[in-house]
Residue, then its C-alpha position, 0 to 999 in steps of 0.5 A: x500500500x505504500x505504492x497508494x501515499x499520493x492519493x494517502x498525502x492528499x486524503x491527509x490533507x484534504x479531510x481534517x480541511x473538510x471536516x473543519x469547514x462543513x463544522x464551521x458551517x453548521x452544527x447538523x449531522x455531516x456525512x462526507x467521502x473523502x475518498x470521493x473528492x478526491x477522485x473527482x478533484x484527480x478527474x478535474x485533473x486529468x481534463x483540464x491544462x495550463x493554469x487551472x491544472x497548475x492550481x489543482x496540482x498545488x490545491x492537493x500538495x501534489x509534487x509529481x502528477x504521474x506518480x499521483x495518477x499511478x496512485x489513483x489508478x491502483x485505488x481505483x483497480x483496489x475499490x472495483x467492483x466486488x469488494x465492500x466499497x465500490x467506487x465509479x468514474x464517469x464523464x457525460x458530455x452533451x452529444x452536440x459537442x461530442x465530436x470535439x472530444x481531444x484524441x486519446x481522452x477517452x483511452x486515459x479515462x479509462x485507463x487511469x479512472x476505469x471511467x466510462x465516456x458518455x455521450x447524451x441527447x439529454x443530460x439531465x436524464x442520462x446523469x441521473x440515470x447513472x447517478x441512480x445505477x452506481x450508487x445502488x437507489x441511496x442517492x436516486x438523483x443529481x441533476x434537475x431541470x435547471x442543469x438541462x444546459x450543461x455541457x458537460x458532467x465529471x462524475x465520482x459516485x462511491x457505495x459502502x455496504x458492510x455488515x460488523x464482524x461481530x453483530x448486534x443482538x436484540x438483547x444489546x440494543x436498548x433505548x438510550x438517550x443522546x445529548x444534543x449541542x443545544x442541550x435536549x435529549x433525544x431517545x435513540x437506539x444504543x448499541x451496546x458491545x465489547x470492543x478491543x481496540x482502543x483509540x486516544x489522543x490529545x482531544x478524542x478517545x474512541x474505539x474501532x470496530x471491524x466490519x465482516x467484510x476484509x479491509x474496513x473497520x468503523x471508527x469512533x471518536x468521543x470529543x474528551x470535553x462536552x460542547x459545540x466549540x471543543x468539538x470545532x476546535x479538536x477536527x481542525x487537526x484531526x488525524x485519522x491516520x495516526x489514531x487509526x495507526x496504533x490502537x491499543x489492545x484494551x476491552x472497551x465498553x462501547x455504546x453506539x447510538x443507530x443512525x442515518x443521515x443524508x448530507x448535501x454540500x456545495x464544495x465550489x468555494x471550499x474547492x477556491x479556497x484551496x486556490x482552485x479558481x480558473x477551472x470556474x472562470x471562462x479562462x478554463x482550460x479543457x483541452x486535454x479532454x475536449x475543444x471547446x471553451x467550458x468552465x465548472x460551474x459548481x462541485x456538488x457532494x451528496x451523501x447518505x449514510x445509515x448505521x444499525x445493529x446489522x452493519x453500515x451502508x453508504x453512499x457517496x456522489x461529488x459531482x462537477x456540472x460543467x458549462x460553456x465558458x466564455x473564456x496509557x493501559x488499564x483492564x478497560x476504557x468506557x466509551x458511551x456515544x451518547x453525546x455528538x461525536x466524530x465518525x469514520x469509516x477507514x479503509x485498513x491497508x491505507x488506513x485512511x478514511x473513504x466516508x467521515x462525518x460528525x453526528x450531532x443528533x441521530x435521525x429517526x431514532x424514536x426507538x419504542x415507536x420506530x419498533x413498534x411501527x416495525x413491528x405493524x409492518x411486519x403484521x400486515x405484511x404477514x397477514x396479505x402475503x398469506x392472502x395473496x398465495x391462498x388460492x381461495x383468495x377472491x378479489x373482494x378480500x383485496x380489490x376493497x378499501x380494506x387493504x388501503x386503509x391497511x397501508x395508510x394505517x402503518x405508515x405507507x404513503x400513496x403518491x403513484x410510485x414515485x418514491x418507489x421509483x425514485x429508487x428503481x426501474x419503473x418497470x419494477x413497478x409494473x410486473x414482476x420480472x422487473x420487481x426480481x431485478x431489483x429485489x435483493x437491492x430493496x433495504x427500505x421498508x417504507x419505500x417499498x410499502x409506498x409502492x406497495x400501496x401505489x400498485x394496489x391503488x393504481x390497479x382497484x382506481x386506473x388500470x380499469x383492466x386488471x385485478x390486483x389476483x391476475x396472475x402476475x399482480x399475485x406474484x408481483x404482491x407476494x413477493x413484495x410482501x415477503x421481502x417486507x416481511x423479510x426486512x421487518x423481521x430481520x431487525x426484529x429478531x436482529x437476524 
């Protein structure tokens, strides 16, 4: 891994740089990827000359441009798919302009960033379709209707799924309480467990926990004193490298709050600080990847984020529209997360952090209501999967309002797929070879229940031609019941 310390040097450099900056902002949840910056800023890189490449090389410390490449390509090659992150890279560049694409970028883009060059009739449409694909429907969009006239579109989309090395029991989730900067109290699931590698320096003590997958490990930071301006004072030098270097073999008591966050930042004047200036002005210099006058028009960063008893999912897109230019040891530590404290997520053999963020308030985590909720889902899923396989069902004991009412009562909202297929294919809505593509990737109860109920809506109310026990309308409903069934029970039983 040695081979990695450009991409080591400019992920040291750039993260605290981050973490101070989105702190110094805001004191909501933060959920970001370094990792992902990094990689859209190296195909910022890649395509631009002259002056705004010239800024870009001093913005990450950068010394030797070939060398900084090789080290991308090798994470690149180490973040592929199969492994617990995967990482993607891609250009979209508007079809009327695609013919001026200068020779040999797209042989570099691939070769470097395993980056694919697309060439789109509709921006808008062709940047979320790949928005969506390669962040697996955690963040299902990008680009709106007042992008429709961008040139072009830099891509770095990441995806982290994992589940602990050592697991959650019901028995070790309890209801909690969570300190907040402003002084209340919310209640959240705490999570509690053993844990054997002990962090602590100047500001933070914490503790690392290993993921099942090879390669990643979660780590936790609890700021040594309370407050909003300790907090903002101990991540200006934070250094994941060296705590995440030499943990110590100590048992730790450590009590994890469950928690998702979803995070979306403009880093364009975070990025000028850092004395990248030209690549946004009409003096930007494109020419290594096409002949055309463009600049950035801004560098977006989206993240989502979900931490419970079974594991971590995450996702990451940074993202650069681009348009016309004009130019000390004893028997055990205590580490209870129970006020806003600094997470990452470290990629062991680098030992640098691919998401980070700060949790100051953990989000929907009522946890008596949430279970209870869950467990009314599960109840209903139960009862209409039994329904739907009894071939004595009729289509009175679906078709009738009953079954709405049902849907309304536990939660689920009716607003004609969209949410459903705000995370998938439409066609997954709509018959049941559709619905299997996507099964496995479905993680979200509610989501799936919306779309549950906007089926059965659209085919008692629209369709006029179809009842919900044709043949395939029967297997579209229970299989989708049974996955509900499946995801209410898992973290029920904390299976």
């Amino acid at each position: 891994m040695a081979d990695m310390v450009y991409y080591m040097m400019a992920s040291d450099y750039l993260t605290p740089k981050m973490m101070e900056k989105f702190i110094s902002e805001k004191t909501d949840n933060v959920v970001f990827s370094p990792y992902s910056v990094i990689s859209l800023i190296a195909l910022l890189l890649d395509a631009t000359g002259g002056k705004t490449r010239e800024e870009i090389v001093n913005a990450i410390d950068c010394d030797d441009e070939e060398e900084f490449f090789e080290c991308m390509k090798m994470a690149v090659d180490e973040f592929k798919e199969g492994g617990a992150l995967i990482s993607s890279n891609a250009i979209c560049i508007r079809k009327d302009i695609g013919g001026k694409i200068t020779p040999g970028y797209e042989d570099r883009l691939h070769d470097i960033f395993d980056g694919k060059l697309v060439i789109a009739d509709d921006m808008v449409s062709e940047v979320n379709k790949w928005v969506k694909y390669n962040t697996h429907g955690m963040i299902p969009k990008f680009a709106d209707e007042s992008m429709n006239e961008m040139q072009a579109c830099l891509m770095n989309a990441v995806t982290f799924d994992a589940k602990w090395d050592v697991k959650y029991e019901l028995d070790d989730v309890r209801p909690g309480e969570f300190k907040c900067f402003d002084g209340t109290e919310c209640e959240v699931n705490m999570m509690h467990s053993r844990e054997w590698k002990y962090v602590e320096d100047e500001h933070f003590t914490g503790f690392i926990k290993p993921y099942k997958e090879a390669g990643y490990s979660y780590m936790a930071l609890l700021p040594k004193e309370e407050g909003e301006e300790y907090l903002k004072e101990a991540v200006k030098n934070i250094d994941f490298f060296n705590l995440f270097l030499d943990p110590k073999d100590v048992e730790v008591l450590a009590s994890l709050p469950a928690y998702r966050i979803e995070f979306e930042k403009d880093l364009t004047d975070f990025c000028k600080t850092l004395g990248i200036e030209t690549a946004f002005s009409p003096r930007a210099d494109f020419s290594p990847m096409i002949d055309e006058w463009l600049k950035v028009e801004r560098i977006l960063h989206k993240t989502f984020i979900q931490v419970d008893n079974n594991g971590t999912r995450a996702a990451a897109l940074t993202c650069a529209p681009v348009c016309c230019g004009c130019a000390g040891p004893v028997d055990y530590k205590v580490v209870h997360l129970d006020r806003p404290f600094v997470f990452a997520i470290m990629h062991d053999d680098s030992m640098q952090p691919v998401f980070a963020g700060i949790v100051t308030k953990p989000e929907g985590c009522n946890p008596n209501a949430e279970k209870e909720i869950k467990k009314k889902i599960h109840e209903f899923a139960e009862k209409y999967y039994h329904i739907f396989l009894d071939p004595k069902t009729t289509s009175a004991d679906v078709d009738e309002p009953f079954f709405g009412d049902e849907c309304a009562r536990v939660g689920f909202e009716m607003d004609c797929g969209k949410t459903f297929t705000g995370y998938y294919e439409e066609k997954s809505m709509y018959d049941t070879s559709g619905l299997m593509e996507v099964i496995n990737d479905i993680y979200d109860p509610m989501v799936l229940g919306s779309g549950i109920f906007s089926k059965w809506r659209y085919i008692t109310h629209w369709s006029g031609i179809s009842s919900c026990l044709d043949e395939d309308n029967r297997l579209w409903f229970s299989l989708a019941l049974k996955k509900l069934m499946d995801l209410t029970e898992e973290k029920q039983g904390g299976e």
